[in-house]
N, C-alpha and C positions, 0 to 999 in steps of 0.2 A: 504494500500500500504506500502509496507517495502523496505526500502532504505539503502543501506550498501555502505560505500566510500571503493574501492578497491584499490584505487592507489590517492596516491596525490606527485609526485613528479615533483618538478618544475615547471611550468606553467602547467603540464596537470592533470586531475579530470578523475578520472573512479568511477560511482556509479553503484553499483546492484540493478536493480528496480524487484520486485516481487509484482504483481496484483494475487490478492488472487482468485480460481477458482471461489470462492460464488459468489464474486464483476461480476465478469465477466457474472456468467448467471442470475444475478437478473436484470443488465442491456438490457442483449440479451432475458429474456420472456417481460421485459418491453418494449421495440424493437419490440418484435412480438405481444405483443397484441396489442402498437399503430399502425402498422400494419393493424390489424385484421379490424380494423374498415374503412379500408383506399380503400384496394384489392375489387376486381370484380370476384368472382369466380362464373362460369354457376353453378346452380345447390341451390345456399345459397345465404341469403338475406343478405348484407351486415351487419358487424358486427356480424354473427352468423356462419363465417369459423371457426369449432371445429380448436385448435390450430394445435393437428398433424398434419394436413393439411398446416397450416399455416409455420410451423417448416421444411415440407419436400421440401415446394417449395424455399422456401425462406430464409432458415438456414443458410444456405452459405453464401449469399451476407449478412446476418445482422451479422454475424459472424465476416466476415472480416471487416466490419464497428465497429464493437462494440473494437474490437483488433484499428484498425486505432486511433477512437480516446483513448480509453485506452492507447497507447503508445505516443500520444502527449499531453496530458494531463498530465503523465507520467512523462514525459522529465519536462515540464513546470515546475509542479509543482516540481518536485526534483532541478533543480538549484535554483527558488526561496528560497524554506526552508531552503539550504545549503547556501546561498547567494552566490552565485556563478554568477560572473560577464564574460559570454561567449566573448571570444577575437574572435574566426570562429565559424563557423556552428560546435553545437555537431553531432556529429556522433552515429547513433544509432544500436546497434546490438541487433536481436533478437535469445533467443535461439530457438531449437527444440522444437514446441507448439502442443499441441494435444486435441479437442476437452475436455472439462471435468478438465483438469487441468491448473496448475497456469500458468500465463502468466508472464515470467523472459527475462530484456534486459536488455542491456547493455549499458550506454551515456559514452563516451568518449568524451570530450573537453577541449581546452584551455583556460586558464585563462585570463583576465584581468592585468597584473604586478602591484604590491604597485610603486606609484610613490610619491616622495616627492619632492614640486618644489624647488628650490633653491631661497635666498632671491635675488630677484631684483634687491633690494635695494643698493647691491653690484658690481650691476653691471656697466660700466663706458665706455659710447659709443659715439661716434664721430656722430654728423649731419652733412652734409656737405649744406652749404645753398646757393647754385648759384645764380653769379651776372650775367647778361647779361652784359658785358661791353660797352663800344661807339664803338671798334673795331668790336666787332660779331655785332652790330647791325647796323654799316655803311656797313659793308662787305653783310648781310641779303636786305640792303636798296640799295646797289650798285643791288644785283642778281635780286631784281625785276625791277629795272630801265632798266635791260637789256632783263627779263621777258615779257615787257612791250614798248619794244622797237620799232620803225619804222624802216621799209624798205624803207632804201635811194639810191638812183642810185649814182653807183662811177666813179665820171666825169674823176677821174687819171686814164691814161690805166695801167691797169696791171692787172696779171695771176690771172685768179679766185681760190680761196680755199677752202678747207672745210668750211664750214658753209655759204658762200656764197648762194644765189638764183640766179638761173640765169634765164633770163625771152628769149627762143629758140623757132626757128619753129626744129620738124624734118619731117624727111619721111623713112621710115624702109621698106627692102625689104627682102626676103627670097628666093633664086635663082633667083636676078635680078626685082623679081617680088614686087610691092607692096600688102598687105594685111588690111585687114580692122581694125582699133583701131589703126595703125601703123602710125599713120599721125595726126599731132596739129599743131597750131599756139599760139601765143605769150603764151609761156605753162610756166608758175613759176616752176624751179625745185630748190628742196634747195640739195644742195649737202650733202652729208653723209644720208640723210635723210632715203635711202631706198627705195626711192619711187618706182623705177626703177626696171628693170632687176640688179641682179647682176653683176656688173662691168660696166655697163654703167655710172654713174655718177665719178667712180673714174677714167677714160678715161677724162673726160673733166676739171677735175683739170689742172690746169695751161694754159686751152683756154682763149682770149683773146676776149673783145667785138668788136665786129665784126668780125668776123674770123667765117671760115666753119671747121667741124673738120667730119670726118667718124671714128662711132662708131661701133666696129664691136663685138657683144654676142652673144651666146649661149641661147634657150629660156630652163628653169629646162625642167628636164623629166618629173614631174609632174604637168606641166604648164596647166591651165585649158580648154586652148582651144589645144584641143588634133591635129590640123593641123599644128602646130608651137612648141607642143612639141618637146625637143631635138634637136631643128634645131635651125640654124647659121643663124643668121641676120645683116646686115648693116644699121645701118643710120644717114643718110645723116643731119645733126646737124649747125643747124645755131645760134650762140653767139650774138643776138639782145643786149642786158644787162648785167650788173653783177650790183645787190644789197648788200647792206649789211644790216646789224640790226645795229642802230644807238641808242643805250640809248636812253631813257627820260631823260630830264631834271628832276634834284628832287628839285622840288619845291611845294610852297603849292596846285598849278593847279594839278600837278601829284597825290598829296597825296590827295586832293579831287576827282579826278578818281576812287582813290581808298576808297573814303569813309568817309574818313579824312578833317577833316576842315584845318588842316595843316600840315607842315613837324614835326613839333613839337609832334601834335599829331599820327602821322603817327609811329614815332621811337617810341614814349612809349607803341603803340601797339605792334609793331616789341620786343620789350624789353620784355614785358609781355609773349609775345608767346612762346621767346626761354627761359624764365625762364622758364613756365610751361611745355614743353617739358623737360625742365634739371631736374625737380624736382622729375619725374618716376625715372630718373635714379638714385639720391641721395637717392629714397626712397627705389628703389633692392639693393643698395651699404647695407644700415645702416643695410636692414634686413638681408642681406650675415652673415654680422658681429655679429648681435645678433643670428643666430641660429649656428653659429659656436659656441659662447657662451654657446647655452642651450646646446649645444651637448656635451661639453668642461666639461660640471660642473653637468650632470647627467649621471645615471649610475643604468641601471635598464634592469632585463630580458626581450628580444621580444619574442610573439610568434612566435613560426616557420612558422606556418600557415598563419598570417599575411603577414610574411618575402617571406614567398614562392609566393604568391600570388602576390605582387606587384612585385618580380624580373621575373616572368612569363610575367605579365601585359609589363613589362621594353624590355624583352629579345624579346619577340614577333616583336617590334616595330624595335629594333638592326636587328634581321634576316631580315626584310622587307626591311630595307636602304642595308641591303649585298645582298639579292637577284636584286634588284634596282639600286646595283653600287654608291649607296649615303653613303656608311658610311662615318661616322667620321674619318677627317684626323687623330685626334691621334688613334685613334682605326685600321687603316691601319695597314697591316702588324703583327698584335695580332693573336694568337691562341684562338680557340673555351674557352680553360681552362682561360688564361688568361682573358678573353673580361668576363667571367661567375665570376671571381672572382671578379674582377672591377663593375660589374654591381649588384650583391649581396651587397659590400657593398653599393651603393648607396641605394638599396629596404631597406638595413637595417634601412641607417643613416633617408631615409624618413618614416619610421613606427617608430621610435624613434620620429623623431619629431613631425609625426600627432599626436602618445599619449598621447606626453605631452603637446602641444599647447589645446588638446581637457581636458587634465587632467585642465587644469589652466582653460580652458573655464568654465566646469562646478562647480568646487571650487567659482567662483567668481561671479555664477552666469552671466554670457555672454552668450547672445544669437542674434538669427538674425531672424528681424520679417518681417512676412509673405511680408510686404509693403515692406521691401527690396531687397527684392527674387524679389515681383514682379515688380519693377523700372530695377532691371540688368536682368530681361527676358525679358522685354521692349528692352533693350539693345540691346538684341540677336535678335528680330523681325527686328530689324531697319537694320541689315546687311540681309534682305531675305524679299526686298520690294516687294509687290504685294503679298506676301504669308502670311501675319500677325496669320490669323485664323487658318491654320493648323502650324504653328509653336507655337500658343499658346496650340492648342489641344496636341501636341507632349510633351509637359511639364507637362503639367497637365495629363496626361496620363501615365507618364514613372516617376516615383519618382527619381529614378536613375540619369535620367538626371536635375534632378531639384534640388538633390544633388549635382551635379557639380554646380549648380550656387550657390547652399547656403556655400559650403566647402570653396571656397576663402574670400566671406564675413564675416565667423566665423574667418578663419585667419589673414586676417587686423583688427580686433578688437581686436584678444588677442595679435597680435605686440602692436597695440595702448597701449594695457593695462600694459604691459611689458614696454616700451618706456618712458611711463609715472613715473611709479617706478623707474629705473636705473636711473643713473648720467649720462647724454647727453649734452654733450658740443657740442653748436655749432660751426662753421667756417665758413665765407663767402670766396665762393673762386670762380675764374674762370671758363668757358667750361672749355680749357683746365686742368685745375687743376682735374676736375669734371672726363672728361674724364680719366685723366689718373692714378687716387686716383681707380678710375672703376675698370680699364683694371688690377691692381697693385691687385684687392681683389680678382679679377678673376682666373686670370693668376698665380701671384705670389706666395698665397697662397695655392689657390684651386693646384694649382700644384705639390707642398710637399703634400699634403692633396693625391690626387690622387695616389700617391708613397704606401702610406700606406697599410698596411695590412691589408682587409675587416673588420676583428672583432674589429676593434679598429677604426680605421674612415673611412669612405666613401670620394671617392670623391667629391669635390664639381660641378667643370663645367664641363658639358659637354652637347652633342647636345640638344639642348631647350625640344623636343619632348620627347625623354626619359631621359633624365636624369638632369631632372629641378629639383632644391633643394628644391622647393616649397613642402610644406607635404600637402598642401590642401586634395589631393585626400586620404592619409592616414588618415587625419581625417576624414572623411566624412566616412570612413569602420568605423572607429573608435567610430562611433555614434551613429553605429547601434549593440548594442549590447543584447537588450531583445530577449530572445529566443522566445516569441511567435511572432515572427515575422519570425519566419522558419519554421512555419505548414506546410507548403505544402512542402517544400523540406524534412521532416521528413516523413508526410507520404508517401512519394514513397519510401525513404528507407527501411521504416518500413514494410512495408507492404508484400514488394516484399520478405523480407529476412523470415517477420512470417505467410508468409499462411499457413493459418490453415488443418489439416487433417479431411480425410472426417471424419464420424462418423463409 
């Protein structure tokens, strides 16, 4: 096999592969004699088909097999020897082939870019370490005492309210007439609740206990019992009661309802809770700020191919929220060009960073074992109860999808790894604080950030779905880079472009 490099400029590789015609038909009589031994022809006793027989049936199809894999073999072995590290799928062209002579294609692909990481050790990043204070956790201790509250009868006459319950007989009529389900006694309605027809509960705001009131609705036009659809009804509404929700008292009896042996231990659970809630968010703030950093302090060619693929992936998802009516408010009112230039750089800025978070992963030796994959696909079972077994088949079946579970897990280890190197000064600071240090990395930043020209930065925020800064899913492409794991999409290309001529 002879191999000539015809292009190497910039990320892309063109080699001339030439399969010599000998190579080609010592394979294809070896082909046909294992064959010979194999076929049922009337007439010859197995293993005793004279070959031209053998050649005239079956030439063709062993032909095109012998070419098949001769050009994934091909491809293989040429990036190997070249050490050529594929960034997409090579692309294979074959020339004009003709029975008898040499077999010559063409692989075209992208490279790999040289990255160099930047020292860490220089880097100098903020933790934010939230306090629950005694405010958020009596305000949290106050919501459940109210969560948890009794309905008490309110012996002072006055107008009932929203949130109120009122405990009513009615009787509802439709031209005069009573109908059936239209009728209850001592009935708990809470107000605002919905329970009701539209607009019947905001009618009895401001009834009084005891008092009759006539309530007069409309039933929807898609009301279920098709006799009462669209039609006007009255009823006749009697004010027995008005309840209210009465707090618990917070004391140790309350906080042992709830589990707790006392108030004491009750808050330090409340405390624990909303720290470990705050601590996701301190933990998406630190990472905002350290891949703005990696982005800030590297500078290395993407592939295009890469690039194209993820803004595809990106754009697809944008058309679906505009056909849907759901775009993104800043995105309102942008032109097709604009919204493609804004959303490019984002595909940029995230294949810059799966590269290089998966660059650092494999320098350092980082990886994510199988038992961890299999604990967060545990994970994903537990939101699809009663279906465990075919969602575990689904995983185990689809690599693809089991990449998406491994791609986040390789990227919280190489933060880890990173976080651990840099200067990381901590800060204990408030929700508030937490909150709004957030909204400040989000907003304030990401928003200059966003202004920017695609080749130079991406923006940061924007709608979760597509345009999360997370590279996960660009490393997970990024991991998969051995060409012998494209055999099958090589030979359909190959194949299709070098059938062979008859003889």
């Amino acid at each position: 096999m002879q191999v000539t490099e015809t292009n190497a400029e910039g990320l892309r590789r063109e080699f001339k592969v030439v399969f010599p015609a000998s190579e080609l038909g010592e394979r294809m009589d070896a082909r046909l004699k294992e064959l010979s031994g194999q076929v049922n022809i009337p007439g010859f006793r197995p293993g005793k088909v004279p070959a031209t027989i053998i050649k005239a049936r079956f030439g063709d199809a062993v032909r095109g097999e012998v070419i098949e894999r001769a050009l994934n073999e091909g491809a293989q072995r040429t990036l190997e020897e070249q050490g050529v590290r594929p960034a997409t799928q090579p692309k294979v062209e074959v020339d004009e082939y003709e029975a008898g002579q040499d077999l010559a294609f063409t692989i075209a692909v992208e490279v790999l870019p040289e990255i160099e990481p930047a020292d860490f050790a220089k880097y100098t990043l903020e933790r934010l370490e939230p306090v629950a204070d005694d405010e958020a956790v009596q305000e949290a201790l106050d919501g459940m005492s109210k969560q948890y509250g009794k309905l008490e009868t309110v012996e002072k006459k006055r107008a009932a309210k929203d949130g109120d319950v009122l405990v009513i007989d009615f009787t509802g009529r439709v031209d005069g007439e009573e109908f059936q389900g239209g009728k209850a006694e001592d009935f708990h309605l809470a107000l605002g609740s919905g329970t009701f027809i539209p607009g019947f509960e905001d009618q009895l705001i401001g009834a009084k206990s005891g008092e009759g009131k006539d309530v007069t609705v409309t039933f929807p036009a898609d009301y279920g019992n098709a006799d009462l659809a669209g039609k006007e009804a009255v009823f006749e509404v009697a004010v027995k009661e008005i309840k209210e929700s009465v707090a618990s008292e917070i004391d140790d009896e309350f906080a042992k309802q709830l589990g707790h042996e006392s108030v004491d231990g009750l808050r330090e659970a409340i405390r624990g809770q909303i720290e470990s809630g705050m601590k996701d968010v301190a933990r998406g703030r630190i990472k905002r700020t350290l891949f703005d950093r990696l982005d800030e302090t590297h500078d290395f060619p993407l592939p295009e191919g890469m690039v194209e693929m993820e803004f595809e992936s990106i754009w697809q998802r944008v058309q679906q929220d505009k056909e849907a009516g759901q775009l993104d408010a800043d995105d309102e009112g942008k032109s097709d060009d604009d919204l493609r230039a804004e959303y490019r750089g984002i595909a940029e800025r995230r294949v810059k960073l799966g590269l290089l978070l998966s660059e650092i992963g494999t320098r350092n030796n980082i990886s994510v074992a199988q038992e961890e994959v299999n604990r967060a696909m545990m994970g994903q079972v537990r939101n699809f109860p009663g279906q465990a077994e075919q969602v575990i088949e689904f995983y185990r079946s689809n690599p693809q999808a089991m990449d998406q579970i491994r791609a986040p897990l390789f990227e919280e280890k190489v933060v880890d790894f990173i976080l651990e190197m840099a200067q990381v000064t901590p800060r204990k600071v408030s929700r508030e604080e937490l909150i709004a240090a957030s909204e400040e990395g989000e907003e304030g930043k990401a928003e200059k950030k966003a202004k920017a020209p695609a080749k130079k930065k991406a923006p940061a925020k924007k709608k979760a779905a597509a345009k999360d800064e997370t590279p996960a899913k660009a490393e997970a492409s990024a991991e998969k880079k051995a060409p012998a794991k494209k055999k099958a999409a090589l030979k359909k290309k190959a194949v299709a472009k070098g059938k062979a001529k008859d003889d």
